[in-house]
N, C-alpha and C positions, 0 to 999 in steps of 0.2 A: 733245892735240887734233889730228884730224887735220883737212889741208887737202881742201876739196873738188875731184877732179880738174877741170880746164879743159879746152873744147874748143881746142885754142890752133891757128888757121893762121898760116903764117908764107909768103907771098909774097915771091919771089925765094928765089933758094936759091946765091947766091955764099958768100962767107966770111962775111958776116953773118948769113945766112940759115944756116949749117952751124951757125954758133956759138951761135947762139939753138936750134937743134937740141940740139944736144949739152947744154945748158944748165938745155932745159926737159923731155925727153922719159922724164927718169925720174919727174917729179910729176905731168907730164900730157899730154894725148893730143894728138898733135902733126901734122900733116895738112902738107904742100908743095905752092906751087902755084907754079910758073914760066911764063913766056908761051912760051918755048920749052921744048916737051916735047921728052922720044925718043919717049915714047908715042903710037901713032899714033892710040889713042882719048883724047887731051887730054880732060880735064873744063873743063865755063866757069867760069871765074872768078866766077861769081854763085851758081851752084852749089854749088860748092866751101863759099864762105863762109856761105848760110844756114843751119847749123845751129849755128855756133860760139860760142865766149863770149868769147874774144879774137882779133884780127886786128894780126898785127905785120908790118908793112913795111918790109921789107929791100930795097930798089928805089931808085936813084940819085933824085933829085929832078926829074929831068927829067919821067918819068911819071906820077909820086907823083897830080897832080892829077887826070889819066884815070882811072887806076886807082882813087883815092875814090872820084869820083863815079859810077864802073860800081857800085860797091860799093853805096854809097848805099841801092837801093832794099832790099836784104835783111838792113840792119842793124839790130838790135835797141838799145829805148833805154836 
């Protein structure tokens, strides 16, 4: 039986962030979102995450709580 693929984002993209990359990107589709881009058209963080089926955070603890609750209004139950 096969699994259904996941939208999966994963916020922060340190060594925790690579390894959940590496990890997940062959079963399912895998999206990065870091507060510092190179990219100079950055996508927003609310963005990003309204289409997804999982959101893993890789992000020190310090922000963990902004960052939820940015999240908050485009999370699905």
């Amino acid at each position: 039986m096969q699994m259904k693929k996941l939208q999966v984002l994963i916020v922060g993209y340190g060594e925790m962030g690579h390894a959940m990359q590496h990890l997940l990107r062959s079963r399912h589709d895998t999206t990065i979102w870091q507060r510092r881009s190179t990219d100079e058209r950055a996508v927003s963080l609310t963005r990003t995450a309204a289409d997804k089926d999982v959101i893993l955070f890789c992000i020190p603890t310090g922000p963990l709580h902004r960052v939820a609750t940015e999240l908050k209004s485009v999370l699905r139950p």
